[in-house]
C-alpha positions in Angstrom: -40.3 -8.6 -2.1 -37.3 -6.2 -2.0 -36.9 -2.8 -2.4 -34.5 -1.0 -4.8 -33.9 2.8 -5.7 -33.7 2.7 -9.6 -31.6 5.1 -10.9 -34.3 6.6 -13.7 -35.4 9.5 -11.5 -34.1 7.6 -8.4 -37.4 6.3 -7.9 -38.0 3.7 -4.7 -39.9 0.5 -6.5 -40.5 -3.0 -5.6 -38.6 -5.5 -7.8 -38.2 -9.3 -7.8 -34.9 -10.8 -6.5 -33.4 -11.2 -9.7 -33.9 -7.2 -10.5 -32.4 -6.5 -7.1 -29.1 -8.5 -7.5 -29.1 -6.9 -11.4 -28.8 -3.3 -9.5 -26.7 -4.8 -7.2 -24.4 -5.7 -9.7 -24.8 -2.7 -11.7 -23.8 -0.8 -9.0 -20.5 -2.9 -7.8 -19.3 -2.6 -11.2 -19.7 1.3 -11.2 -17.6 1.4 -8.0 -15.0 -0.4 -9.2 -15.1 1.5 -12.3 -15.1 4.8 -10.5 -11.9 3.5 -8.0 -9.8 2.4 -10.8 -10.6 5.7 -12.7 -9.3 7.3 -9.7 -5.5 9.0 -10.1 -4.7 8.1 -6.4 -5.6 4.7 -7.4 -2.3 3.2 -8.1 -0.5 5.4 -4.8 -2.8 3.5 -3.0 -2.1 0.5 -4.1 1.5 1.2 -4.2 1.5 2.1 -0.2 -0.5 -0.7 0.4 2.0 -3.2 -1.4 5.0 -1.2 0.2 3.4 -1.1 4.0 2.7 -4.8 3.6 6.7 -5.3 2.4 8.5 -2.9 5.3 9.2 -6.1 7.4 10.8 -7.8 4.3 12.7 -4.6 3.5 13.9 -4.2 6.7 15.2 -7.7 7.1 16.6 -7.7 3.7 18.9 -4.7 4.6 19.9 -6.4 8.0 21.0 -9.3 6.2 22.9 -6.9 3.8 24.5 -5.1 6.2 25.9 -8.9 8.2 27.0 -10.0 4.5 28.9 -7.6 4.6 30.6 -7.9 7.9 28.8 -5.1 9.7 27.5 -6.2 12.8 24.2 -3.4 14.2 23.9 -3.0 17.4 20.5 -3.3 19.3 20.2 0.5 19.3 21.0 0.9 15.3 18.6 -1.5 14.8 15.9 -0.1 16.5 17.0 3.2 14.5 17.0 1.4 11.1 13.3 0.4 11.7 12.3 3.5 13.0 13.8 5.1 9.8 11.6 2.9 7.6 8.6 3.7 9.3 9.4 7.8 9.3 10.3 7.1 5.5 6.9 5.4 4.8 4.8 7.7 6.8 6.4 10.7 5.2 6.0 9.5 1.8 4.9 6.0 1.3 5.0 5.2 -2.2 9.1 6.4 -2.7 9.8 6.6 1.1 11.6 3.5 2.0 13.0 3.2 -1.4 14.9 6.6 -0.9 15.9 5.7 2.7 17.3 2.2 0.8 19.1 4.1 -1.7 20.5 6.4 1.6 21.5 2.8 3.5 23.2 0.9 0.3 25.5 4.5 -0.4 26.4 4.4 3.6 27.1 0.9 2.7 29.5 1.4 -0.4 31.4 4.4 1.5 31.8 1.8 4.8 33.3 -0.6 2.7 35.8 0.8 0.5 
């Protein structure tokens, strides 16, 4: 039979599967409880989300930039990506989506 610490003076007793997956659950749901109370919570997920979309971000502004005639050369694009990645390791919730703003006003002021 399995042990479990049960949280009424954190005593160690022996309980029957059923009790043990009970705490178990008890306690899962008081993690995610205590992780979505959190207030770094949603920069968390927001880095996450933006880490997992630098590829697609960077790609979307290449593709910008040859819409719009400009042709990079290997060099600027190895800048542009390092760029993104100094943007998102410096900030990585509003990082890259400063450092977008910065390439689509270069953009407008090459075009005109």
């Amino acid at each position: 039979m399995p042990y479990a610490l049960i949280p009424d003076g954190y005593s160690l007793k022996q309980v029957t599967k059923l009790q043990k997956k009970a705490v178990d659950d008890k306690r899962r749901h008081d993690n995610v409880v205590a992780f979505l109370s959190n207030e770094n919570t949603p920069l968390l997920i927001g880095g996450g989300a933006l880490l997992a979309l630098t590829p697609f971000l960077i790609n979307t502004v290449k593709t910008l930039l040859e819409d719009e005639g400009i042709i990079l050369t290997d060099e600027q694009k190895a800048n542009l990506k390092t760029a993104f990645d100094i943007a998102l390791i410096s900030n990585p919730v509003t990082g890259p989506i400063t450092l977008g703003r910065k390439v689509i006003a270069s953009l407008e002021d090459l075009t005109k």
